[in-house]
C-alpha positions, -999 to 999 in steps of 0.1 A, spaced: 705 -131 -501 673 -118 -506 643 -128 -481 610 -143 -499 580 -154 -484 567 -188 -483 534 -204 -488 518 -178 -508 484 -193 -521 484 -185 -558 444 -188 -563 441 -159 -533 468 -139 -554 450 -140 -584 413 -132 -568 426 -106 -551 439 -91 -577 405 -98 -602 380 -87 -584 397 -51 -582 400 -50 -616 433 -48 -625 448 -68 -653 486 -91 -650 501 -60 -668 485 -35 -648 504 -51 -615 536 -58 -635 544 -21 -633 549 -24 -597 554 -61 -590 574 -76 -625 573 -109 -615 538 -111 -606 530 -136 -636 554 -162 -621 542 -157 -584 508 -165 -596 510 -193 -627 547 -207 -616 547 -206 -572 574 -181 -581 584 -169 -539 578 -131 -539 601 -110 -517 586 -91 -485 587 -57 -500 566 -73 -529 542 -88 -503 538 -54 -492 534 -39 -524 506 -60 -535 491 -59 -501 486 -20 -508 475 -25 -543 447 -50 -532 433 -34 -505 441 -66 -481 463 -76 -456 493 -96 -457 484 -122 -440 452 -130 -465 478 -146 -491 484 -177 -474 450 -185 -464 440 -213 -479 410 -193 -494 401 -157 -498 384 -147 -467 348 -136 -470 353 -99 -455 377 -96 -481 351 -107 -507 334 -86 -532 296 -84 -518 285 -80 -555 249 -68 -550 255 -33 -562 232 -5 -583 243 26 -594 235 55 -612 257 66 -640 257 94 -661 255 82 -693 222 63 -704 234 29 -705 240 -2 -683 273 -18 -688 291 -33 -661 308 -5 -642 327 -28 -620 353 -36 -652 361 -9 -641 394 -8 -615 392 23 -602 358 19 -591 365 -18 -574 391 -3 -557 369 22 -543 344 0 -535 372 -19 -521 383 2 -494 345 18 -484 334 -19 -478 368 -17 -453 356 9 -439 322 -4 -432 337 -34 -413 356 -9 -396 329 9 -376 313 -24 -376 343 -41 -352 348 -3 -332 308 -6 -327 313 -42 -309 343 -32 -292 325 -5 -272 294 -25 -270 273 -3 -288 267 -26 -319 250 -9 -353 215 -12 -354 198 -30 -385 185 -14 -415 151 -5 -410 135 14 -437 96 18 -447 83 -15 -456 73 -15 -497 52 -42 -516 66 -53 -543 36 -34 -567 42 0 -542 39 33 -564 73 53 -561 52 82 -549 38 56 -526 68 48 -508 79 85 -517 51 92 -487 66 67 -463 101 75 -466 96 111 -457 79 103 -426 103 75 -417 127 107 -419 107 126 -401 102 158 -429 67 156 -442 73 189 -460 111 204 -453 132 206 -480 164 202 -471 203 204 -488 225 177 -501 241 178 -465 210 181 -441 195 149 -463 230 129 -459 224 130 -425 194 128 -418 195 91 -439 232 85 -418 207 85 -387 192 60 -401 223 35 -404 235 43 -439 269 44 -448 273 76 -470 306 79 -488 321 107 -509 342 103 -540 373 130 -540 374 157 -565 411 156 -560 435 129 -570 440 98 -551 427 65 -545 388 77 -539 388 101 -570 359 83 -598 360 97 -636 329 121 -635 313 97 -662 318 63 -643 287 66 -622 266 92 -601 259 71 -575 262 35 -561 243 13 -539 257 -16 -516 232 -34 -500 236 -48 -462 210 -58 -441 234 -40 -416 251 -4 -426 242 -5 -463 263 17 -483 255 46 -509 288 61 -530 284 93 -542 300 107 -569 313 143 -560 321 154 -597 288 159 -600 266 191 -590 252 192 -552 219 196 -561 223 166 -587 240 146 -560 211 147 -535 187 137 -565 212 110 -569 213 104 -527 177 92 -531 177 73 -559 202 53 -547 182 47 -515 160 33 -536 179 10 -547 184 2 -508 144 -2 -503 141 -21 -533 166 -49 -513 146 -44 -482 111 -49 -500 122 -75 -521 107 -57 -551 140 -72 -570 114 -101 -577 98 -79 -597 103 -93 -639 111 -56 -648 140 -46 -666 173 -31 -657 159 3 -670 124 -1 -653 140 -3 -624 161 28 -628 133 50 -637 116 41 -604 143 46 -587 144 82 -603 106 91 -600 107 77 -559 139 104 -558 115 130 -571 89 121 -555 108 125 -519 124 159 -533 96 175 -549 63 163 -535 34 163 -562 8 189 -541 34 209 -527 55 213 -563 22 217 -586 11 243 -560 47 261 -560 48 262 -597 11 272 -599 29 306 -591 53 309 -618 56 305 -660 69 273 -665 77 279 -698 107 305 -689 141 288 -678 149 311 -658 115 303 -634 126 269 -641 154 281 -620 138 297 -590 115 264 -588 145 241 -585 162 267 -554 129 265 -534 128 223 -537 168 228 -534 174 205 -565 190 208 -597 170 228 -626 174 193 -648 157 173 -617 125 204 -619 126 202 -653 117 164 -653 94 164 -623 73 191 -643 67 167 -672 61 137 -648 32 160 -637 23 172 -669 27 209 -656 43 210 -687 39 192 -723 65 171 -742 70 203 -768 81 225 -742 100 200 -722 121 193 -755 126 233 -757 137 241 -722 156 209 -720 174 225 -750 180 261 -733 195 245 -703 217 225 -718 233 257 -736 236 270 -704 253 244 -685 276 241 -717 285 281 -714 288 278 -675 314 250 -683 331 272 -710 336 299 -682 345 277 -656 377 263 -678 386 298 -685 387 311 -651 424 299 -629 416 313 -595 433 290 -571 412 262 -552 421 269 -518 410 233 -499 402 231 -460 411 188 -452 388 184 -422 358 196 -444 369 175 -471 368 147 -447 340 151 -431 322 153 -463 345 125 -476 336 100 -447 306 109 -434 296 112 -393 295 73 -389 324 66 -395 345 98 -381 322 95 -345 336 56 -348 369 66 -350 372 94 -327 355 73 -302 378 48 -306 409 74 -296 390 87 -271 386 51 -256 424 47 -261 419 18 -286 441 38 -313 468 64 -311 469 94 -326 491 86 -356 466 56 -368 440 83 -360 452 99 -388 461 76 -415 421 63 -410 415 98 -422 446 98 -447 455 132 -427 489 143 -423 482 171 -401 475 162 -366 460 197 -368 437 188 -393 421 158 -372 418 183 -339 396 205 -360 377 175 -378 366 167 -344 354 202 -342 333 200 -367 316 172 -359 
C-alpha cells in the first residue's frame, strides 16, 4: 500500500503553485492528480510531495502550514526593463516567477549565513533623491556615492562596484535550465528591499546593453528609496527616467559632448568609437547624442536606421557560423551569482556550517573541481 501524506492545506497548494505562474495543466504533466489534491483533499503520495516541492520552489514542510509563510511570498514590488516597448505584466509569465522565485531564495540565503556569522547585511543606502530630482541630478550623486566621478567602467567592474553597495545582482543563464529568460521577456528587473534589494539581469542581451540596463534598474531601486513612486507620472514616465538617470551615470553630459566634440557624429562608424570610450552600446550613444541635441531628430532617424542593418547582418552571421561554445562553469557562476552570494557560501564551508556536497548543489555544480576554482576566482 502506497504511503500518502496527510494534512496538506489545499489553499497553500494552490498559492504556491499561482504565484509561479503555472496553470492546473501545466502541473498535471508531473503531478496527474493535482486537481483532486487541491479542489477534492485528494492525499498526495510522498514522491508527489516532493515533486511539487521542486516545482514550487518551497519546502515540504510549507504545505501543511496553515497559511503560506511570508518568506515564501511573492514580494510583488518589482520594475523591469523589457525589450519590447510595452508594459504588460511580465510576471504571467512562469518562467520568470520561477526565477524570481528562487533569486528571492537566495537572498534570504545570505541573509540567514550573514546572521549566523554575526556579520548581518548592512541597509540600503543609496543617494538621497527628492521626489522632483533631475535624472542627471541624481546621475551626479550616484557616481560619487560609487566613488567614480569620471571612470568609465565595464559591465563587470559596475556590477561590483553597486554589489559593494548591498545589491543583490543576478544573472539569467544563456544556457538551458531553470535561470534561462526568453531574450524578449525583459532586460532587466528590479526587486526592491530596504535590505539586499535585487536587480536581474537578462544575459541574452549585449554586455554593453546590460550595463545600460544595470543602471536603469537601479533606478528603479532609488526611486523606492526616494519615494519618487508618489510621483502621478505614468508607467512610461517613469521608464524614460529611469533610462536618461542610466545615461546620465554612463555618459556624463560635459565629458560626452566634449568626447564627441572630436568626432563626426553623423558617421556610424564614429558612432561606434564614441560608445567603446563610454564602454556602452552604440544604440545607448546613439540616444544620449539626441538627449543632448549633438545631433538632430533627421539624423538620429538615419543612423538609427544604419545600425539596425547592422545588428540585423551581425545576427545573420552569427546563425551561420557553428564553432562550438566551449563553456568554463566557475565563470558562469560567478557571473551567474554574483560575489555576495558566492563569499556567503564559501564562508559558510569554511565555517564548517555546510559540507562540500551542499556547497555544490548552492551553485548547481557537479564538479567539486569546478567549486575549488570558483573560489579562485573570487
Amino acid at each position: 500500500m502506497v504511503a500518502r501524506v496527510e494534512n496538506i492545506n489545499p489553499e497553500v497548494l494552490r498559492k504556491c503553485r499561482e504565484q509561479i505562474g503555472l496553470s492546473l495543466s501545466d502541473v498535471e504533466k508531473k503531478v496527474p492528480k493535482i486537481a483532486a489534491i487541491e479542489r477534492e483533499g485528494f492525499k498526495p503520495t510522498f514522491r508527489q510531495i516532493d515533486t511539487l516541492a521542486g516545482l514550487y520552489k518551497v519546502p515540504r514542510w510549507v504545505f501543511i502550514s496553515e497559511s503560506l509563510p511570508e518568506q515564501y511570498q511573492f514580494n510583488r514590488n518589482y520594475s523591469f526593463r523589457k525589450f519590447a516597448d510595452d508594459y504588460e505584466d511580465i510576471f504571467c509569465h512562469a518562467e520568470i516567477r520561477r526565477v524570481t522565485a528562487m533569486v528571492e531564495r537566495f537572498r534570504n540565503l545570505i541573509l540567514e549565513l550573514r546572521e549566523d556569522m554575526d556579520e548581518p547585511v548592512e541597509r540600503f543606502n543609496p543617494p538621497e533623491s527628492k521626489s522632483d530630482a533631475s535624472a542627471s541630478g541624481v546621475a551626479t550623486q550616484v557616481r560619487k556615492w560609487l566613488g567614480c566621478a569620471e571612470e568609465n567602467f565595464d559591465f563587470r567592474e559596475w556590477k561590483e562596484k553597486l554589489e559593494e553597495k548591498n545589491i543583490f545582482i543576478f544573472t539569467t543563464s544563456k544556457y538551458p535550465g531553470w535561470s534561462r529568460v526568453s531574450e524578449r521577456r525583459f532586460r532587466g528587473l528590479a526587486i526592491y528591499h530596504s535590505i539586499l534589494p535585487i536587480i536581474i539581469i537578462n544575459n541574452s542581451d549585449t554586455r554593453r546593453a546590460q550595463t545600460f540596463s544595470l543602471f536603469h534598474e537601479l533606478g528603479h531601486l532609488l526611486r523606492k528609496k526616494s519615494e519618487i513612486d508618489d510621483w502621478k507620472d505614468s508607467k512610461k514616465n517613469v521608464e524614460t527616467w529611469c533610462n536618461e538617470l542610466a545615461a546620465s551615470v554612463l555618459m556624463p553630459a560635459k565629458a560626452f559632448q566634449s568626447v564627441a566634440n572630436n568626432f563626426y557624429v553623423n558617421d556610424l562608424n564614429d558612432v561606434s568609437k564614441i560608445a567603446r570610450r563610454f564602454k556602452v552600446s552604440s544604440y545607448a550613444c546613439l540616444v544620449r547624442m539626441k538627449q543632448l541635441r549633438i545631433i538632430d531628430s533627421e539624423n538620429y532617424q538615419n543612423l538609427e536606421s544604419k545600425l539596425k542593418q547592422y545588428h540585423e547582418q551581425q545576427q545573420r552571421i552569427l546563425r551561420e557560423i557553428s564553432t562550438p561554445i566551449t563553456r568554463s562553469r566557475p565563470n558562469e557562476v560567478l557571473d551567474q551569482y554574483g560575489r555576495i552570494y558566492t563569499k556567503a557560501i564559501f564562508q559558510a564551508y569554511h565555517n564548517q556550517e555546510i559540507g562540500l556536497h551542499k556547497l555544490c548543489r548552492l551553485f548547481d555544480l557537479k564538479k567539486v573541481s569546478d567549486a575549488l576554482r570558483l573560489e579562485k576566482n573570487l
